[in-house]
N, C-alpha and C positions, 0 to 999 in steps of 0.2 A: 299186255299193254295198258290197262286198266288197272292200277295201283291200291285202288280202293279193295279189290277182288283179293287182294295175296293173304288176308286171315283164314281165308276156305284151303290155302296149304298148311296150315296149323295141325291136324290131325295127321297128315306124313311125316312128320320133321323125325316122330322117334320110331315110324316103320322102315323099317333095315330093308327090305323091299323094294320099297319107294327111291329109297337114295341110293340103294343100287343100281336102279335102273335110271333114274335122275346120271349121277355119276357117267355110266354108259351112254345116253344121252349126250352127255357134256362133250364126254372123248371121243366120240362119232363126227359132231361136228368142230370139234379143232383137227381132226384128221381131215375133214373137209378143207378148212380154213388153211391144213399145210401143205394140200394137195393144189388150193388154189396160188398159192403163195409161188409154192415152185413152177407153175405154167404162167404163171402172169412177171414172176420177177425174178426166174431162173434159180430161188436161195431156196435149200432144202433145208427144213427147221423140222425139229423133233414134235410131236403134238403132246408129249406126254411134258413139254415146257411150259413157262406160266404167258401165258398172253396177255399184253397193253394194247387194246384196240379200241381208238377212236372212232366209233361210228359218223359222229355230227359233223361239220362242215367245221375247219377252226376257226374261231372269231376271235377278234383283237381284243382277247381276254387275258389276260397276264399270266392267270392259273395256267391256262390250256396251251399258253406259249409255252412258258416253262416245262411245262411236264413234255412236250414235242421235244423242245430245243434236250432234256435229259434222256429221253428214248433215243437221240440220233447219236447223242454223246456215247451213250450205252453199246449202240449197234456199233458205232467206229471201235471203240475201242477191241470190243468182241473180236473186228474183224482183224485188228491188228495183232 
């Protein structure tokens, strides 16, 4: 949460280790994220797919419109 802090991951970046287990980390919680997905919205999504998640609340910002209004476009079409 503190941005200032992310130079002290500079020493993991080329431990194969590290981004292993980083990597594992990641696919843990989108297998989270697909397991919440299909209890809360009925759609089973693969976790090993690339994720667009908006966290923040949307604001009447043009950027954060557009990119919703192209992930809906994306889903419809998928679904079609």
């Amino acid at each position: 949460t503190d941005l200032s802090q992310i130079e002290k991951l500079r020493p993991f970046a080329d431990d194969e280790k590290a981004r292993r287990e980083f990597m594992q980390i990641k696919y843990e919680n989108k297998v989270r994220l697909a397991k919440y997905i299909k209890e809360h919205n009925g759609i089973e999504v693969d976790p090993r797919s690339i994720f667009d998640v908006q966290v923040k609340r949307l604001h009447e910002y043009k950027r954060q419109l557009l990119n919703i209004l192209h992930i809906m476009y994306l889903y419809n079409q998928i679904k079609e």
